[in-house]
C-alpha positions as CSV (number, residue, x, y, z in Angstrom):
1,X,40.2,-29.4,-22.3
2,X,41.4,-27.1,-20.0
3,X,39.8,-24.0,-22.5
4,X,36.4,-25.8,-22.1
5,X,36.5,-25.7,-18.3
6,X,37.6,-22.2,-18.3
7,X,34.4,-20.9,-21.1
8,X,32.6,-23.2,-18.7
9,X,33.1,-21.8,-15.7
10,X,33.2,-18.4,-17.1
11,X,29.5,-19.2,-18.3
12,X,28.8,-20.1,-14.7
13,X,29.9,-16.7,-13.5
14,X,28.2,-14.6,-15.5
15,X,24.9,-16.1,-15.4
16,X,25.4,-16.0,-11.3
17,X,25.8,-12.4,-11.5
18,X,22.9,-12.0,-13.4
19,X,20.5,-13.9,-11.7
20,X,21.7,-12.0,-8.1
21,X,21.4,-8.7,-10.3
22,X,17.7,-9.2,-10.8
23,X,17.0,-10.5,-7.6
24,X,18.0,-7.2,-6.8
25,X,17.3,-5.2,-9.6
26,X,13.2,-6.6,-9.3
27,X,10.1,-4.6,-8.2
28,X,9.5,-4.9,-4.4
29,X,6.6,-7.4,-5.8
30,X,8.9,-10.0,-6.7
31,X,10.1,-9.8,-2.6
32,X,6.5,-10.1,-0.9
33,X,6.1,-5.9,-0.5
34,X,4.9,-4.2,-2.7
35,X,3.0,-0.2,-3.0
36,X,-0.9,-0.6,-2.4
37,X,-3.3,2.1,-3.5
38,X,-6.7,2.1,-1.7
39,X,-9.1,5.1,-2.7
40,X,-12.5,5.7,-3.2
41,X,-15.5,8.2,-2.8
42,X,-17.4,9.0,0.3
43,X,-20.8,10.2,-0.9
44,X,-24.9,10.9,0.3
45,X,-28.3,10.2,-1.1
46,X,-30.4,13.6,-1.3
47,X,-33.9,14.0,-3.1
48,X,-34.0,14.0,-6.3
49,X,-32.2,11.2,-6.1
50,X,-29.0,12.0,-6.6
51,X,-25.4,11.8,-4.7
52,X,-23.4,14.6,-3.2
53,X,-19.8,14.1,-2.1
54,X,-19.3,14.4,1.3
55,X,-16.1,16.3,2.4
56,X,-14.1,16.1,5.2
57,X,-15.2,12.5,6.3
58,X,-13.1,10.4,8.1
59,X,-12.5,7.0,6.6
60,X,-10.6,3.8,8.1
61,X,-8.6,1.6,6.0
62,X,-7.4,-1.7,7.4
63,X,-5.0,-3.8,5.1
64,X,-3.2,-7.1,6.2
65,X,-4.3,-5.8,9.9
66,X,-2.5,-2.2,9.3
67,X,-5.3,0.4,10.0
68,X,-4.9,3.6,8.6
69,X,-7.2,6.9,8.7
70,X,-8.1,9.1,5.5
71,X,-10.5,12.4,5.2
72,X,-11.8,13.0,1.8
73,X,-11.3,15.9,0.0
74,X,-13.5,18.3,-1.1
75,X,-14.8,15.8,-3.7
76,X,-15.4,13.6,-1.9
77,X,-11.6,11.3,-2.6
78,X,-9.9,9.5,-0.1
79,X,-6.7,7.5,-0.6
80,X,-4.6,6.0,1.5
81,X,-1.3,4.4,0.4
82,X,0.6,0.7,2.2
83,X,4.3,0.0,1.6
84,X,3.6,-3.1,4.4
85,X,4.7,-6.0,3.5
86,X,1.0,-7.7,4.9
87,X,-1.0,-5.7,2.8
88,X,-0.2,-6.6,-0.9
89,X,-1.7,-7.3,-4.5
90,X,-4.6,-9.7,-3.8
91,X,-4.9,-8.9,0.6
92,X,-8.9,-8.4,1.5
93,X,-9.2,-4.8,2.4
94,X,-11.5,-3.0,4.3
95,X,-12.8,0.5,4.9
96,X,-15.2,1.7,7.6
97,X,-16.9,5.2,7.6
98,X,-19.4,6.3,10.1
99,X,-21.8,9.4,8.9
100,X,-24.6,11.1,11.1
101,X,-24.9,7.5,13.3
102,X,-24.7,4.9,9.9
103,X,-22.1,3.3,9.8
104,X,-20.5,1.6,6.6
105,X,-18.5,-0.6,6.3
106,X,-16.8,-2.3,3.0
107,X,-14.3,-5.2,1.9
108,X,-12.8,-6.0,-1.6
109,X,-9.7,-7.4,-2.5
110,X,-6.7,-5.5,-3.7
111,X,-6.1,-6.2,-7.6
112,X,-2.9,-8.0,-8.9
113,X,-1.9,-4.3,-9.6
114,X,-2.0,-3.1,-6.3
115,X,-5.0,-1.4,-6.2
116,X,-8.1,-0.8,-4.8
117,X,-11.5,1.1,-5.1
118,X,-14.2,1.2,-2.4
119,X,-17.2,3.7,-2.8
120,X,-19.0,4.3,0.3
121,X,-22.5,5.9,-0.1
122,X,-24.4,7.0,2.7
């Protein structure tokens, strides 16, 4: 009886420890933070019609309330990256852009990955 208690308990133990080693051992996802990727391309309408990346363009991000400021690069790319715990997979994010006096302005939501892609076309 004594054994049973013993392989019992020992049982116990061991499944304790692993259960606290992957709490800790888990993505930051399984905690509430998690890496978000928001990118996308700033581009313009000229004849033809056809789009042209713009370069250089300032872009606002705001995630879970965290705003955060991006400039494409010569292809037109921004990306701006959230380790905040308020912006995470499924958060509404949005981007703002203003180019000669339009502004633009954009929301998605961030994927269960996340990720997200917002295009802004001037």
């Amino acid at each position: 009886m004594n054994k049973i208690f013993t392989v019992k308990s020992t049982i116990f133990t061991i499944l304790a420890i692993a259960i606290t080693l992957v709490a800790i051992v888990l993505p930051s996802t399984a905690l509430g933070v998690s890496t978000v990727t928001i990118r996308g391309n700033v581009s313009k309408v000229v004849p033809g019609p056809s789009l042209v990346p713009v370069a250089n363009q300032p872009v606002s991000v705001n995630c879970g309330g965290v705003v955060k400021s991006a400039t494409t690069d010569s292809s037109g790319l921004y990306t701006v990256t959230y380790n905040d715990a308020g912006c995470s997979a499924y958060s509404a994010v949005s981007t703002r852009s203003n180019y000669n006096a339009s502004i633009i302005t954009r929301q998605v939501s961030v994927s269960g990955e996340g990720r997200a892609t917002i295009d802004l076309i001037f």
